[in-house]
C-alpha positions in Angstrom: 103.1 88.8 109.7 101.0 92.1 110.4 103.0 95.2 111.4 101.8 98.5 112.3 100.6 100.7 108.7 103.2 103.0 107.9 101.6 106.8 108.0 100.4 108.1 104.7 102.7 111.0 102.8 102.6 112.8 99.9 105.4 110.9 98.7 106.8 107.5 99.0 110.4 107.2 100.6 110.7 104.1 101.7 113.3 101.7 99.8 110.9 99.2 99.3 107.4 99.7 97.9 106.2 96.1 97.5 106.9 95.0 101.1 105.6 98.1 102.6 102.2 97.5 100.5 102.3 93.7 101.2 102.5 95.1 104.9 99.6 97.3 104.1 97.6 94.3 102.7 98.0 91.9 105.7 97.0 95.3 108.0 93.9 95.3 105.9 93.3 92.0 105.9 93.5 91.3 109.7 91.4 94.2 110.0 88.7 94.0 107.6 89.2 91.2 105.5 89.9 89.7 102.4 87.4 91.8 100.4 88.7 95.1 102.1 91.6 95.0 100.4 91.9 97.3 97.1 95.1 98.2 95.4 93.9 101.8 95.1 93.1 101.6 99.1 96.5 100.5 99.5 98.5 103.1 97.2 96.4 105.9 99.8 97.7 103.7 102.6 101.5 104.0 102.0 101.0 107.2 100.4 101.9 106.9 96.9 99.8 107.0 93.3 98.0 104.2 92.3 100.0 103.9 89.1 103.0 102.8 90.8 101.2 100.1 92.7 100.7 98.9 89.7 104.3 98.7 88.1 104.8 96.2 91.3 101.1 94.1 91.3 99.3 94.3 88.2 96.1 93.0 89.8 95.0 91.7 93.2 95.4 88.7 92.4 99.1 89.2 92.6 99.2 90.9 95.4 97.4 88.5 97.3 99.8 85.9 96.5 102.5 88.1 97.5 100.5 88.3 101.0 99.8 84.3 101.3 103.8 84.2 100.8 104.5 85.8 103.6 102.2 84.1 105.6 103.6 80.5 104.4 107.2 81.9 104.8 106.8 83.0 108.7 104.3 79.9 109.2 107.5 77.9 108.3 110.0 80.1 111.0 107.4 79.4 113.7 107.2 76.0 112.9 111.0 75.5 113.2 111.3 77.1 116.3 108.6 75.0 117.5 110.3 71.9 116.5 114.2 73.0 117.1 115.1 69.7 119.4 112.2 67.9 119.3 112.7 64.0 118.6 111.2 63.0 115.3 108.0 61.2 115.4 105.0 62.5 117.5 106.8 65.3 119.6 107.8 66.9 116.4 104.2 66.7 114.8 102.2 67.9 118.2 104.6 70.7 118.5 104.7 72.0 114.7 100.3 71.3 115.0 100.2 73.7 118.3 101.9 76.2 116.9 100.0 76.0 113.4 96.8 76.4 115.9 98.9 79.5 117.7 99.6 81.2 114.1 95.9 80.9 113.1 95.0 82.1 116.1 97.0 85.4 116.2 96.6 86.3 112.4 93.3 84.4 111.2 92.4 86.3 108.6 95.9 85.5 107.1 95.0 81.6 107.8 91.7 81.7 106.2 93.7 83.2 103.1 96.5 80.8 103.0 94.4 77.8 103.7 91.3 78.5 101.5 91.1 78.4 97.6 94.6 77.7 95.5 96.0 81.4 94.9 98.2 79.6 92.2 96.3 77.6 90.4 97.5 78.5 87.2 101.5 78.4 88.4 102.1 82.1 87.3 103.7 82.5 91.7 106.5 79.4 91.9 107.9 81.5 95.0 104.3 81.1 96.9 104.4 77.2 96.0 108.1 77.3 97.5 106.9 78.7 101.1 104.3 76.6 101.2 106.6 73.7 100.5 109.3 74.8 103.1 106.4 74.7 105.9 104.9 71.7 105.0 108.8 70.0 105.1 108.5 70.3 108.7 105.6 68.4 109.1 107.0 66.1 106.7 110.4 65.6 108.8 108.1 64.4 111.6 107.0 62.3 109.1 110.0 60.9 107.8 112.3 61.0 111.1 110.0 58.3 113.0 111.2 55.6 110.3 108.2 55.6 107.8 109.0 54.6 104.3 109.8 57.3 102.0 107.5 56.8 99.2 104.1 57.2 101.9 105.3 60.5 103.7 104.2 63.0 101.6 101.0 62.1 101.3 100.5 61.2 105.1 101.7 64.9 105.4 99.0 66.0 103.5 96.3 64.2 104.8 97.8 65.8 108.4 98.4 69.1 107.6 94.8 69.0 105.7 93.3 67.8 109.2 94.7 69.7 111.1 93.7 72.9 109.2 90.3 72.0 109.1 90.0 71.3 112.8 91.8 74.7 113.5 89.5 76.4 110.9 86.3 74.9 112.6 87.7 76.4 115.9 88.3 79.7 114.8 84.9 79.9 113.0 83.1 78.4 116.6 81.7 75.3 115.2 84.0 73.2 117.4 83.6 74.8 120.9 86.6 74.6 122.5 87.5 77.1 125.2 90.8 79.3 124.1 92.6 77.7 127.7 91.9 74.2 126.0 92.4 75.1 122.3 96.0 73.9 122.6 95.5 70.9 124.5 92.9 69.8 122.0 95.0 70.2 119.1 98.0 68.2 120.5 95.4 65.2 121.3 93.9 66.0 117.8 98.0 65.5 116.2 98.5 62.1 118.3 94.7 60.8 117.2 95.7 61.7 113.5 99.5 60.4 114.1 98.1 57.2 115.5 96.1 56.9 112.8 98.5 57.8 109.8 101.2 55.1 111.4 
């Protein structure tokens, strides 16, 4: 997730130039948004030409991936802490959904990015594909720990997940009013309506 920009220099002397540019990026994005981000902008940001950005993310298209990565990969550590101990079924799901809602929340920007239209459409980023599936396993456990039949949980954790997402996303945008002291609540009667309803 975000961390604090590192200050620019003349030259670069950290020991790893992608992650402190993909640190950059989710700065930016938080920030300013999507369209903000430039690799140029970012090569001033860490302090280094823009030629060696490039040696790392030939395009922004890469980069971005690199960014949605990240976002999937610390989705998925959330989510696990969420569920550590929670019986499979419905208190698994409601936890792993509030704390979806609580990710959104702190980093939306970063939501609206890994939510919105496929990065990897063309499969050139298999590690972005494997984050994304490592978060979505959680909600899948949920799934599959409450007894359903194998062959029907992945896509009843995609129809959830996909829900859910849009719900938060309406939320966030302030098409679906809901106080931020109620957000929570909402969303955990908005997992057992969709649980009940996927059963």
């Amino acid at each position: 997730m975000p961390s604090k920009a590192p200050p620019k220099r003349d030259t670069f002397r950290h020991g790893n130039l992608p992650e402190a540019l993909i640190d950059a990026a989710l700065e930016r994005l938080e920030a300013e948004g999507v369209e903000a981000i430039s690799l140029r902008d970012l090569a001033r940001d860490v302090g280094v030409n823009h030629r060696a950005v490039y040696r790392h993310f030939p395009d922004k298209l890469s980069l971005l991936a690199r960014v949605a990565e990240r976002g999937w990969q610390q989705l998925a550590l959330r989510l696990k802490k969420a569920t550590a101990g929670k019986a499979p079924g419905e208190p698994a799901l409601v936890a792993a959904g509030t704390a979806f809602l609580q990710c959104a929340r702190d980093y939306p920007n970063l939501f609206h990015l890994m939510g919105g239209a496929r990065i990897n459409a063309e499969g050139e980023f298999p590690t972005l594909e494997a984050a994304i599936i490592e978060a979505l396993q959680v909600f899948a456990a949920g799934f599959a720990g409450s007894g359903m039949a194998p062959g029907i949980v992945v896509e009843r954790t995609a129809v959830f997940v996909a829900s859910l997402q849009g719900v938060i996303t309406q939320i966030l945008h302030h098409r679906l009013k809901v106080a931020p002291p109620k957000q929570k609540a909402f969303i955990a009667n908005t997992c057992r309506m969709l649980i009940k309803g996927l059963s």
